[in-house]
Structure formats: structure tokens, C-alpha cells
C-alpha positions in Angstrom: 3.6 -1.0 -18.3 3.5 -1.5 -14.2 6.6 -1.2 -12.4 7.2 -2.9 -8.7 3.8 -4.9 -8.0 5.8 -5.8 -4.8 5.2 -1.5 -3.8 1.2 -2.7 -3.3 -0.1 -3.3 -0.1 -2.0 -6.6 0.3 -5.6 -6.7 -1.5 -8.2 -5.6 1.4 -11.8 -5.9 1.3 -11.6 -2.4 2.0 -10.9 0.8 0.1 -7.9 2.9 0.8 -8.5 6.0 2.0 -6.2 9.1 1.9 -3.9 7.7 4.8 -3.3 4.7 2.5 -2.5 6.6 -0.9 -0.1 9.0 1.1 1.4 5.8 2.9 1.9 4.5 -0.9 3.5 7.5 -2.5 5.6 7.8 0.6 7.0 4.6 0.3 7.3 4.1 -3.7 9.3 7.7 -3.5 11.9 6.0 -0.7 12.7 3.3 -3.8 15.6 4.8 -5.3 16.1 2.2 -8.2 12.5 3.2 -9.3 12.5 6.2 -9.2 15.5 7.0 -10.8 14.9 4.4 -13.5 12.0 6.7 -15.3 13.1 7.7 -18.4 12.9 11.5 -18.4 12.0 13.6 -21.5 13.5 17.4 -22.0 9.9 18.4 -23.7 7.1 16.3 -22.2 6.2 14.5 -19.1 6.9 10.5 -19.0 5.1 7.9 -16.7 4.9 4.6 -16.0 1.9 3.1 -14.2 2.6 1.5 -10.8 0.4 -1.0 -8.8 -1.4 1.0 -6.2 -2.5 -0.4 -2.9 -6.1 -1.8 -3.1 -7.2 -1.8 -6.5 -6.3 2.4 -6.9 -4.2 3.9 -9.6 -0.7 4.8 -9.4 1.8 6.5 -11.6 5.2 7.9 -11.7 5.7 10.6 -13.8 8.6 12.5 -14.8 8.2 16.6 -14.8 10.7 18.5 -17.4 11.8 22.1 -16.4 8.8 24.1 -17.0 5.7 21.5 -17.3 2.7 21.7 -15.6 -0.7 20.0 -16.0 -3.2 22.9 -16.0 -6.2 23.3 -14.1 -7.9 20.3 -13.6 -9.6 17.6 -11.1 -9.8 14.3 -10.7 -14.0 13.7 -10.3 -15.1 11.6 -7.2 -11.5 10.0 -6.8 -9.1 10.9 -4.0 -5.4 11.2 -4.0 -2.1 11.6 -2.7 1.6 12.6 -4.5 4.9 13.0 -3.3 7.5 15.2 -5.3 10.6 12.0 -5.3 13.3 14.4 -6.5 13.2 18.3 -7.7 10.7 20.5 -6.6 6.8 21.0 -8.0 4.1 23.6 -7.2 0.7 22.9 -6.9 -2.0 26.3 -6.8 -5.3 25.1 -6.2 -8.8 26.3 -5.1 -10.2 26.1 -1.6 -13.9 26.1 -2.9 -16.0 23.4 -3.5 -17.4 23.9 -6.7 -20.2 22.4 -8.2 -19.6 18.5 -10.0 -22.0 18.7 -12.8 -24.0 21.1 -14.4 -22.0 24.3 -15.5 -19.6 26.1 -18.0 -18.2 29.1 -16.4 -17.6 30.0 -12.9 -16.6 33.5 -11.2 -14.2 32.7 -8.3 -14.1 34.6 -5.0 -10.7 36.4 -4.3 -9.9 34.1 -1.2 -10.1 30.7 -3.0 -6.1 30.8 -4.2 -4.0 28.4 -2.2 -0.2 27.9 -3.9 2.0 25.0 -2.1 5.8 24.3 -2.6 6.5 20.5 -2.8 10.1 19.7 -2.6 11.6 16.5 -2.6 10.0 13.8 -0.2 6.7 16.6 0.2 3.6 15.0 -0.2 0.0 16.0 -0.3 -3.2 14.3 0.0 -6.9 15.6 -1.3 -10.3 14.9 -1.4 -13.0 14.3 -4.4 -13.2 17.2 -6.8 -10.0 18.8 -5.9 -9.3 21.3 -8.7 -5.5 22.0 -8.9 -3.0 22.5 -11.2 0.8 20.9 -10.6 4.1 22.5 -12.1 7.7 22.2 -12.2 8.8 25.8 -12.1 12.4 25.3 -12.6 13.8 26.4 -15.4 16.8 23.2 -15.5 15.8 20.5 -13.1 13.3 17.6 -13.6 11.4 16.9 -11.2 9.6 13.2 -10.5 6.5 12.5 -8.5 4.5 9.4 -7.3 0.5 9.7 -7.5 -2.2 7.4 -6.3 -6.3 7.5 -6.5 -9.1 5.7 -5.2 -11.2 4.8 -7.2 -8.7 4.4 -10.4 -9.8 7.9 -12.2 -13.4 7.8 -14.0 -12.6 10.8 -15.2 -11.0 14.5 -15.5 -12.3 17.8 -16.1 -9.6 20.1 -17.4 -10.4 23.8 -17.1 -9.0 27.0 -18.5 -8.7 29.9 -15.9 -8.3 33.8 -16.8 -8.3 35.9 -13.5 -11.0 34.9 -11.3 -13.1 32.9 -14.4 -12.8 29.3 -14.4 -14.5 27.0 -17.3 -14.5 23.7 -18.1 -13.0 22.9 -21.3 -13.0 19.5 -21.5 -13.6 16.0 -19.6 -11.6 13.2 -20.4 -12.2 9.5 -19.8 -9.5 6.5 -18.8 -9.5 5.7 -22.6 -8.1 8.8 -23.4 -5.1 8.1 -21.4 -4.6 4.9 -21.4 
């Protein structure tokens, strides 16, 4: 389902770049009706798909206490998100790793970066951004606007055990959809 086609930005011949995808997520969070009108779960994330500014992908997504997404990335697209109400966490690596071509990687000890996102916090990134996004709360939703360019070809999920990171498993738009 999309929500809000009137949140796009005109069609451009251009693509958006990060400027545009935070611009987006900064402005779908300041829509109050939307945002409170996601239906939230107490056991999983919800979303809803949103029309994104030049042909990216949007969602909302709604963050019971405790969820996260594990360690993952989001291939050769870039992104933005905004925390709309509650507070999430994102840890991430600041290391460019390898796109293709591997199982297993030993991390150095200086990679670890941890942010606090609370409400009306956003953050953009680049291609291959590995990250993981939580909502550490133990009672308080929490709901968040996301956009990428180009809509997601992919994601690699990864499992992580001290300074070991490995690629579990790449999943496609169909497996979302």
C-alpha cells in the first residue's frame, strides 16, 4: 500500500542524492496524521511503503520495544531515516568492506560507531553502509521514515560475533515485497 503520493517531490530527470532522501524523511516525519496513523504491532515491525522523491523507495516502519534489524546493508543504494517519535540506535561500521566476493571478515577494533536517534534525528549514508538499527526501549515504540536511491536491488544481512562479520544471506525486492 503507498501512503501520501502528495509527500514526493516532483519527477526530475535527475536522481536524488542524499540531500534529497534526508529532505524527504525530514518532511514525511513533520506529517503528524501519517505518522501516527501506522498501525503498530507489540511483537514485530509494521510498514507501509511511501512514495519517495524521484523514483526512490520509501517506507515507514513502526519499531516495537526491543526490535532491531541486525546487521545488514543496503548494496549500491543510498539512504536517509529519521526516528518520527521514540528513540532508535543505529551501531555501524566505519570500514569499507568489500561488495562481492567473501564469507567471513575480521574487523579492526576502531570500525564500531554507535549513534542515538531521537525523535526528529536523522541520518543519511552512502552505498554499502553496513549497520544495524534498534529500538532499545523496553516500553516505547518507536517510528521512522526511510528513503533509497536506487529502490533496493538488494540486502546482505550478516551475523556478527566480536570482531567476525559474515554474510548470511542476500535478499532480493521479491523477498520483501
Amino acid at each position: 500500500m503507498s501512503l501520501s503520493p502528495s509527500l514526493s517531490a516532483p519527477a526530475t530527470a535527475q536522481a536524488p542524492a542524499q540531500a534529497d532522501l534526508l529532505d524527504f524523511v525530514r518532511r514525511t516525519a513533520a506529517d503528524t496524521e501519517l505518522i501516527s496513523s501506522l498501525p503498530l504491532d507489540p511483537e514485530g515491525r509494521t510498514w507501509v511503503r511511501l512514495e519517495g522523491p524521484g523514483g526512490s523507495e520509501a517506507w515507514l516502519i513502526g519499531w516495537p520495544p526491543g526490535s532491531g534489524t541486525g546487521w545488514h546493508d543496503h548494496a549500491d543504494s543510498l539512504g536517509a531515516f529519521l526516528t518520527a517519535s521514540g528513540e532508535l540506535t543505529e551501531h555501524s561500521l566505519a570500514a569499507r568492506l568489500p561488495t562481492d566476493g567473501w564469507k567471513t571478515l575480521e574487523l579492526s577494533d576502531d570500525v564500531d560507531r554507535t549513534r542515538r536517534l531521537p525523535a526528529g534525528r536523522a541520518r543519511s549514508f552512502g552505498h554499502h553502509h553496513v549497520h544495524e538499527v534498534l529500538n532499545e526501549s523496553a516500553h516505547r515504540h518507536a517510528v521512522s521514515v526511510h528513503a533509497y536511491y536506487p529502490p533496493l536491488p538488494q540486502i546482505r544481512r550478516y551475523s556478527r560475533a566480536g570482531q567476525v562479520l559474515r554474510l548470511e544471506q542476500v535478499e532480493r525486492p521479491e523477498h520483501w515485497q
